[in-house]
N, CA, C and O atoms as a Tinker XYZ file with bonds, in Angstrom:
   252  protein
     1  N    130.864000   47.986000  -20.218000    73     2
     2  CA   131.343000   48.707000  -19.056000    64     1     3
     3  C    132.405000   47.858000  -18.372000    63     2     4     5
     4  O    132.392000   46.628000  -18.419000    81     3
     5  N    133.445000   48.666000  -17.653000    73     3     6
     6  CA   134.336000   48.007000  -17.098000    64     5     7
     7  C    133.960000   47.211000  -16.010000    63     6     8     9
     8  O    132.757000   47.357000  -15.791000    81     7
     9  N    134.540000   46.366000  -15.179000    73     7    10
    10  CA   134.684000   45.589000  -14.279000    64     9    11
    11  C    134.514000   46.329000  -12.739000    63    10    12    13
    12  O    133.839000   45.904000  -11.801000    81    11
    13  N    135.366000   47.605000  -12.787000    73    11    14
    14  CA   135.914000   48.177000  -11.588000    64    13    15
    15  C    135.349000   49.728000  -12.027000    63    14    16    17
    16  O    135.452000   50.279000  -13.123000    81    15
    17  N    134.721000   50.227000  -10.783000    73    15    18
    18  CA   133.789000   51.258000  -11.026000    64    17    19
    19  C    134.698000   51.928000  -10.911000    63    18    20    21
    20  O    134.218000   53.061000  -10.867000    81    19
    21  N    136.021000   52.025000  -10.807000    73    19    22
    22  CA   136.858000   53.166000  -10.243000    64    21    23
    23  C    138.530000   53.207000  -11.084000    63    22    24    25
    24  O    139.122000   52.131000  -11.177000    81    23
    25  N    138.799000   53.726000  -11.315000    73    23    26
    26  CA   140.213000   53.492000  -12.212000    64    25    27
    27  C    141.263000   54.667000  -11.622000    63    26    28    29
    28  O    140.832000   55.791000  -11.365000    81    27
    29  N    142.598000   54.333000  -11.439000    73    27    30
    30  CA   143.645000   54.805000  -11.100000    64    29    31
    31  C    144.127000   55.603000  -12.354000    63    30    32    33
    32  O    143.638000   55.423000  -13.469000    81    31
    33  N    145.251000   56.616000  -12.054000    73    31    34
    34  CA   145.836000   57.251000  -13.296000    64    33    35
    35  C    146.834000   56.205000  -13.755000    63    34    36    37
    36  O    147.276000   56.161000  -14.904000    81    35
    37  N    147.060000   55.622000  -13.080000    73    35    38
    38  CA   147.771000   54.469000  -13.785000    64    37    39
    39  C    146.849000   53.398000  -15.040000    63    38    40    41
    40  O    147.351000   52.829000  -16.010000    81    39
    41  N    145.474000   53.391000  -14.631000    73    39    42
    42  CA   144.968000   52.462000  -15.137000    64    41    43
    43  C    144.732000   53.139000  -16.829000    63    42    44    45
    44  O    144.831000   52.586000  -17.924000    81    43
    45  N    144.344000   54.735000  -16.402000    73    43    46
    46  CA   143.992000   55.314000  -17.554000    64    45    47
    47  C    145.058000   55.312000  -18.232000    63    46    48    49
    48  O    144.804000   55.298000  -19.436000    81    47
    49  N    146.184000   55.321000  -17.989000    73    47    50
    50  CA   147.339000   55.749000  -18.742000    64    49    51
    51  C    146.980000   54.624000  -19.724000    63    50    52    53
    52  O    146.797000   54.674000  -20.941000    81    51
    53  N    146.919000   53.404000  -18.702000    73    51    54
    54  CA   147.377000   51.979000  -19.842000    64    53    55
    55  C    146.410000   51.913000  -20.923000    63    54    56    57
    56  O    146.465000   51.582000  -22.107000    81    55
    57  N    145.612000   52.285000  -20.230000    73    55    58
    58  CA   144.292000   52.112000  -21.525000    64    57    59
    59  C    144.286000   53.332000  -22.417000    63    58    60    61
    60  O    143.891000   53.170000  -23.571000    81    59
    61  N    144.605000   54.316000  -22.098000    73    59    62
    62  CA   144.372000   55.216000  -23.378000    64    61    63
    63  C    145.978000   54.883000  -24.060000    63    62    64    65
    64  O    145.789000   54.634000  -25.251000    81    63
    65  N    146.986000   54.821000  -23.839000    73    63    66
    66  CA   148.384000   54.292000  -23.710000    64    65    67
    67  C    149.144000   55.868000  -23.899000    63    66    68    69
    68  O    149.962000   56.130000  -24.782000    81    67
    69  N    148.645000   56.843000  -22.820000    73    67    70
    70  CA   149.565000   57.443000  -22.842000    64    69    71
    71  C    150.399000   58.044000  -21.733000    63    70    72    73
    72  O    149.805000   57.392000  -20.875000    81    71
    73  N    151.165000   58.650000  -21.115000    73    71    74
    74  CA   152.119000   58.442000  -19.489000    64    73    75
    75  C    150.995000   58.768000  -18.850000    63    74    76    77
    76  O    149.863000   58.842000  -19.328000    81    75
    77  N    151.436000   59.015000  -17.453000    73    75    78
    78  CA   150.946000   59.413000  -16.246000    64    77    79
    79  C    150.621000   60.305000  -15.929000    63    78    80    81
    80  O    149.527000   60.725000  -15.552000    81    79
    81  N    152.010000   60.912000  -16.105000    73    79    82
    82  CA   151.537000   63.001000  -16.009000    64    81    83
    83  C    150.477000   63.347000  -16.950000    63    82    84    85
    84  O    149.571000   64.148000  -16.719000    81    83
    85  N    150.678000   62.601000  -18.166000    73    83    86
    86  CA   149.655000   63.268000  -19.103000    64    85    87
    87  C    148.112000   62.774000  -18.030000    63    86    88    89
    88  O    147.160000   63.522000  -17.811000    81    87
    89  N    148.218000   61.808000  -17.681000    73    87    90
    90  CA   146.817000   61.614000  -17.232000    64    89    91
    91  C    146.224000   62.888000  -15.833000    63    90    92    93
    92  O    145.130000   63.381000  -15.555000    81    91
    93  N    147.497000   63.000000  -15.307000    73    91    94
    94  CA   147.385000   64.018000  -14.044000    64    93    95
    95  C    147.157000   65.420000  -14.145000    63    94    96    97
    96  O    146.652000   66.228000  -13.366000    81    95
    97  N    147.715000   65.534000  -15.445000    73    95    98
    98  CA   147.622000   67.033000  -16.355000    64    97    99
    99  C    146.175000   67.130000  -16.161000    63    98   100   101
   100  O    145.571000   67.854000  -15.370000    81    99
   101  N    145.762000   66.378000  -16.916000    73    99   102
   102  CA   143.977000   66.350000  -17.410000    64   101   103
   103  C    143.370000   66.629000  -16.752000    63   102   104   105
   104  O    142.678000   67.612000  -17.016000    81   103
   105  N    143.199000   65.897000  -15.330000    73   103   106
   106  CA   143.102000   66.128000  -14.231000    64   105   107
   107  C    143.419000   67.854000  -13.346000    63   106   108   109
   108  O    142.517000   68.366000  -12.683000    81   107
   109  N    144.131000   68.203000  -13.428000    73   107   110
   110  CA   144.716000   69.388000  -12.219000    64   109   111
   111  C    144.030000   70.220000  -14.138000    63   110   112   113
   112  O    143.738000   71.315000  -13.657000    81   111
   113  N    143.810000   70.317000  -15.053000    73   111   114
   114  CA   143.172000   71.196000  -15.435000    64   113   115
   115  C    141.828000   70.724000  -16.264000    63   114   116   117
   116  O    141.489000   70.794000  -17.446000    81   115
   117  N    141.342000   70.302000  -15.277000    73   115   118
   118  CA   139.931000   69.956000  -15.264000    64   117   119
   119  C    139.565000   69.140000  -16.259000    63   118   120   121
   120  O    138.424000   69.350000  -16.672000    81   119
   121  N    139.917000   68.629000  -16.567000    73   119   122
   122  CA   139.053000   68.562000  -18.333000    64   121   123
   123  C    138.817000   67.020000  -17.891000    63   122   124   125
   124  O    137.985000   66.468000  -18.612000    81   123
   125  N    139.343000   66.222000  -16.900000    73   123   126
   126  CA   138.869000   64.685000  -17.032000    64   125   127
   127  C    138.490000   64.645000  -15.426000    63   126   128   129
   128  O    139.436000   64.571000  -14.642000    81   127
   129  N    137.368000   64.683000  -14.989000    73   127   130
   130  CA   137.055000   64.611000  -13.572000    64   129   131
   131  C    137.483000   63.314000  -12.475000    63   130   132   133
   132  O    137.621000   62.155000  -12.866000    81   131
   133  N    137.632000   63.676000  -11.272000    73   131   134
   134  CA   138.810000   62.403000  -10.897000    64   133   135
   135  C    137.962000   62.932000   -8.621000    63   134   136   137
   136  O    137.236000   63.818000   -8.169000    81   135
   137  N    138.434000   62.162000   -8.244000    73   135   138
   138  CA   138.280000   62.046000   -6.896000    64   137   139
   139  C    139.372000   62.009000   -6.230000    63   138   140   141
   140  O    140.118000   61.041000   -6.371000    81   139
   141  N    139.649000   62.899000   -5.492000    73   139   142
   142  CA   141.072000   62.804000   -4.759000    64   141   143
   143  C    141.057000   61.837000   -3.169000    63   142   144   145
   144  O    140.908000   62.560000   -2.183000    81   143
   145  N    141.127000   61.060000   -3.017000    73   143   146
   146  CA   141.137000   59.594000   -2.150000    64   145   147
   147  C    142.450000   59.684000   -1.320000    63   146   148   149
   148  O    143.329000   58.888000   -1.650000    81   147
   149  N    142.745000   60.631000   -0.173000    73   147   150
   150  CA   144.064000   60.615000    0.320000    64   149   151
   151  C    145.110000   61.615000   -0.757000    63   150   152   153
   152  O    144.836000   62.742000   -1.171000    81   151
   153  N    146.304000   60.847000   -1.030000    73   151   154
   154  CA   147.046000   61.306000   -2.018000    64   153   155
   155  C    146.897000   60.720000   -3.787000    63   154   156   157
   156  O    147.634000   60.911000   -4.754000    81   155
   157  N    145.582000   59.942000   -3.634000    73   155   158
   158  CA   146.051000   59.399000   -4.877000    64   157   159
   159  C    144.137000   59.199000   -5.684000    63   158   160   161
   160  O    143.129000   58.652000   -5.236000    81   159
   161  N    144.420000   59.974000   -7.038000    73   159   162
   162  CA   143.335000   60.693000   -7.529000    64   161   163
   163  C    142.549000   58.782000   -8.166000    63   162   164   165
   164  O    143.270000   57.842000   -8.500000    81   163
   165  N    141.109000   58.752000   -8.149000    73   163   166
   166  CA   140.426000   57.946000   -8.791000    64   165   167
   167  C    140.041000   58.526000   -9.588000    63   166   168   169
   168  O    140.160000   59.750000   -9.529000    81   167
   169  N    139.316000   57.824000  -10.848000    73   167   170
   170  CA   138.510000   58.526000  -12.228000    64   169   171
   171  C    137.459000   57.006000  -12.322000    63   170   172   173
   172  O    137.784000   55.819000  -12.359000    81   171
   173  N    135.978000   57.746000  -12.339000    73   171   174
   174  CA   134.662000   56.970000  -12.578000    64   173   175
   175  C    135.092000   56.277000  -13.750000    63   174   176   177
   176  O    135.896000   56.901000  -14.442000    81   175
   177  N    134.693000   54.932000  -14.215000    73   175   178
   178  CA   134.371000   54.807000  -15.898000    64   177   179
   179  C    134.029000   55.479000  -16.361000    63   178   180   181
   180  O    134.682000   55.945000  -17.295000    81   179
   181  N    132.713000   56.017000  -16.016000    73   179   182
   182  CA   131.443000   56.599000  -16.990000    64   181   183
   183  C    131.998000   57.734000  -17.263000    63   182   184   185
   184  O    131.917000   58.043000  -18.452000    81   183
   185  N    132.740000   58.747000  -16.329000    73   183   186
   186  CA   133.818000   60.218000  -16.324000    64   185   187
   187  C    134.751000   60.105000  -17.639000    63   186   188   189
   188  O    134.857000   60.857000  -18.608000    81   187
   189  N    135.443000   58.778000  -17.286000    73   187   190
   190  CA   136.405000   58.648000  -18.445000    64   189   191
   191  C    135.642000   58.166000  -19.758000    63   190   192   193
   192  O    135.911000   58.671000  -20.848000    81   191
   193  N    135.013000   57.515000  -19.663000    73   191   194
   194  CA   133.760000   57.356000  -20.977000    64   193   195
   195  C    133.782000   58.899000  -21.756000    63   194   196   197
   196  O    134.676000   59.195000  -22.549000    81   195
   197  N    132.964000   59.573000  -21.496000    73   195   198
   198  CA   132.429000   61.034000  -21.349000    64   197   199
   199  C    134.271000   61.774000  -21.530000    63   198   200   201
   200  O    134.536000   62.171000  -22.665000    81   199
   201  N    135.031000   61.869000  -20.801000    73   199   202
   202  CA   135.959000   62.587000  -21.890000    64   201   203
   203  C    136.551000   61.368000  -22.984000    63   202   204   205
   204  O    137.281000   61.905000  -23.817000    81   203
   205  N    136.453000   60.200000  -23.151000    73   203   206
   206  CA   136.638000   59.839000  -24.191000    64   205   207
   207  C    136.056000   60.378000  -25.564000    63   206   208   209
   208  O    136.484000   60.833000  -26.624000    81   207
   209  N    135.327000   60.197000  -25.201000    73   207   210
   210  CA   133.313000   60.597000  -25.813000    64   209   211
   211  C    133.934000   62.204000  -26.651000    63   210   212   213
   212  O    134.172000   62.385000  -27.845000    81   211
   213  N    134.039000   63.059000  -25.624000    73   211   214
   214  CA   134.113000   64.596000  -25.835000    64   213   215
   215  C    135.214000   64.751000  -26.881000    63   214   216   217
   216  O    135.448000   65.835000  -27.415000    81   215
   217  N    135.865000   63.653000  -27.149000    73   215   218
   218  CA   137.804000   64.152000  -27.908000    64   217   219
   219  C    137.420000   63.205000  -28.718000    63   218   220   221
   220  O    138.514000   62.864000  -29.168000    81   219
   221  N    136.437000   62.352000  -29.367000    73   219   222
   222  CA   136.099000   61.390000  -30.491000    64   221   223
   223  C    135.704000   62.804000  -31.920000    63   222   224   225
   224  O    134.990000   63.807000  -31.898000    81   223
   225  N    136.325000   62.370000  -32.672000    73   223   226
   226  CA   136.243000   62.542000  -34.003000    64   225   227
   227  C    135.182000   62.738000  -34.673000    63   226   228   229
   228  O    135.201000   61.689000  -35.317000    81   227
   229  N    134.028000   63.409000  -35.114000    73   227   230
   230  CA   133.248000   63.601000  -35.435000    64   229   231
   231  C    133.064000   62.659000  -36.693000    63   230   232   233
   232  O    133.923000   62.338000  -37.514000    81   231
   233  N    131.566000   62.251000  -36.635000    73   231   234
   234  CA   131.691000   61.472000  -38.446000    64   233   235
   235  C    130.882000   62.871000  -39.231000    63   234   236   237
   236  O    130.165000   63.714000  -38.691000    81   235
   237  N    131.208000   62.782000  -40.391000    73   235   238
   238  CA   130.819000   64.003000  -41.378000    64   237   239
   239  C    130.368000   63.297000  -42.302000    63   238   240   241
   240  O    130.932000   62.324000  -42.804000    81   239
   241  N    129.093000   63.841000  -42.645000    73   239   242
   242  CA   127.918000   63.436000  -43.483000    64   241   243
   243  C    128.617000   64.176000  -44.930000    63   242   244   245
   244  O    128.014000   63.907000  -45.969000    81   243
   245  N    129.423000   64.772000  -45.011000    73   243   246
   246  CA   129.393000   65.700000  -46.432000    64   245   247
   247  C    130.097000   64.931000  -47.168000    63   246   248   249
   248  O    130.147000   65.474000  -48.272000    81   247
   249  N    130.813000   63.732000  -47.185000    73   247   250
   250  CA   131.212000   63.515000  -48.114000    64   249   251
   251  C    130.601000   62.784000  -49.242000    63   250   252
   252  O    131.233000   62.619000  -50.286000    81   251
């Protein structure tokens, strides 16, 4: 678990490594839950865990 119970869209960007808007997108259509703090949105670890989690790749037993 991270350090900081709370992460900026900036922070997510860096760590998933992709822009900003994309992170804000996610956000304004729900799909990554976030806290709006004034003007400027937070995201839980455990939130971002959990849509990490949800967009992971399935392993497949059939081969």
């Amino acid at each position: 678990m991270l350090s900081k119970p709370f992460l900026t869209t900036q922070d997510i960007a860096e760590l998933l490594q992709v822009r900003e808007p994309t992170v804000r997108s996610w956000i304004h259509e729900q799909e990554l839950r976030a806290v709006k703090l004034g003007r400027e949105f937070r995201i839980a670890v455990r939130d971002l865990e959990a849509f990490v989690n949800e967009r992971a790749t399935k392993s497949s037993n059939s081969d």
